[in-house]
C-alpha positions as CSV (number, residue, x, y, z in Angstrom):
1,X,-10.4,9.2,-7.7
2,X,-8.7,7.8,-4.5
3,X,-5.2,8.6,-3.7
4,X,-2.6,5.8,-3.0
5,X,0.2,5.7,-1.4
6,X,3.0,3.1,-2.0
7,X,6.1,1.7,0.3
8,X,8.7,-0.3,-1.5
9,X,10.7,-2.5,0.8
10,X,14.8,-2.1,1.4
11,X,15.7,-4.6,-1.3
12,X,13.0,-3.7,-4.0
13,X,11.3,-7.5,-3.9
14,X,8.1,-6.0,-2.1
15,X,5.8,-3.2,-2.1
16,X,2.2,-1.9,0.0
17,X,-0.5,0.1,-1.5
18,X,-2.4,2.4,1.3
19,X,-5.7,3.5,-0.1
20,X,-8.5,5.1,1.3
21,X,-12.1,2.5,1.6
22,X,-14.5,4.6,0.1
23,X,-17.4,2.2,0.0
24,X,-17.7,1.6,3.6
25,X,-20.8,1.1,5.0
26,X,-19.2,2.2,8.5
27,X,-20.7,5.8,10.0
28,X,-18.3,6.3,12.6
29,X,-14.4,5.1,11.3
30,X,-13.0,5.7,8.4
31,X,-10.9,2.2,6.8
32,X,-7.9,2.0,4.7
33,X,-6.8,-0.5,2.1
34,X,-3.2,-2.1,2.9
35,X,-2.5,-4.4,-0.1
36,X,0.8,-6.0,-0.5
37,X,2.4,-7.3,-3.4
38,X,5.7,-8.7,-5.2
39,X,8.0,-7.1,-7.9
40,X,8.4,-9.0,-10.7
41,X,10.6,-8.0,-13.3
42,X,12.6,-5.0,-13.3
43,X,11.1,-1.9,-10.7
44,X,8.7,0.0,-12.9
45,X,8.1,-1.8,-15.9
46,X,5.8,-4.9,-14.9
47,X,3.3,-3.8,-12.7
48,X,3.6,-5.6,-9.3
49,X,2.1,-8.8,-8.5
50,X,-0.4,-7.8,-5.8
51,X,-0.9,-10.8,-3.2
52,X,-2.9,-9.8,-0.2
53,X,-5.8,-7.1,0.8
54,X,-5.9,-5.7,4.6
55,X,-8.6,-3.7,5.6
56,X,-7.7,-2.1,9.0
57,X,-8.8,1.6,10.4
58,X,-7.3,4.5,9.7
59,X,-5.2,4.9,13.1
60,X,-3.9,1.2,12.7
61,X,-3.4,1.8,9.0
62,X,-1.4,4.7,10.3
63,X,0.6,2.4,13.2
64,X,1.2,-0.1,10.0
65,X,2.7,2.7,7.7
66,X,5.2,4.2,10.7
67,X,6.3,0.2,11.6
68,X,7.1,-0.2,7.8
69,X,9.0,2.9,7.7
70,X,11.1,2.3,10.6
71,X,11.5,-0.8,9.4
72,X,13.5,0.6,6.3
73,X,10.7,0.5,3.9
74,X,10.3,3.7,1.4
75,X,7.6,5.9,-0.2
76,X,7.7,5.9,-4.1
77,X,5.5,7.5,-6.3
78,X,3.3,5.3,-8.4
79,X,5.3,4.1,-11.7
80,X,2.9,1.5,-12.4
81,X,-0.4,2.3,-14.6
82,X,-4.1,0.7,-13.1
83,X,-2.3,-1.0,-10.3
């Protein structure tokens, strides 16, 4: 089971999914998963409307997440269900 990890922007419109790449062929970096998406609906009840896939390594992955947060962007906890 891979373990995500969500951002939600300032203003609740926009959200990022970090996940770990476990099916990469790569022996010597590890990848993460950066997809983006749009809220629709009210925050929890419509899953969100996912609209792009990044696949970057796990140090720019990790240069991505700090931009975001300084950025104003916030970790949540999953509320949606198969995202």
């Amino acid at each position: 089971m891979t373990q995500d990890f969500w951002l939600i922007n300032s203003n609740h419109s926009g959200v990022k999914r970090f996940s770990k790449n476990n099916q990469n062929k790569d022996k010597f970096f590890e990848y993460m998963f950066i997809d983006s998406g749009r809220i629709l609906g009210v925050l929890g009840k419509e899953s969100p409307l996912m609209t792009t896939r990044e696949e970057l390594k796990v140090d720019k992955a990790r240069d991505e997440w700090k931009k975001l947060v300084a950025q104003g962007w916030k970790r949540i906890k999953p509320v949606w269900e198969n995202s």
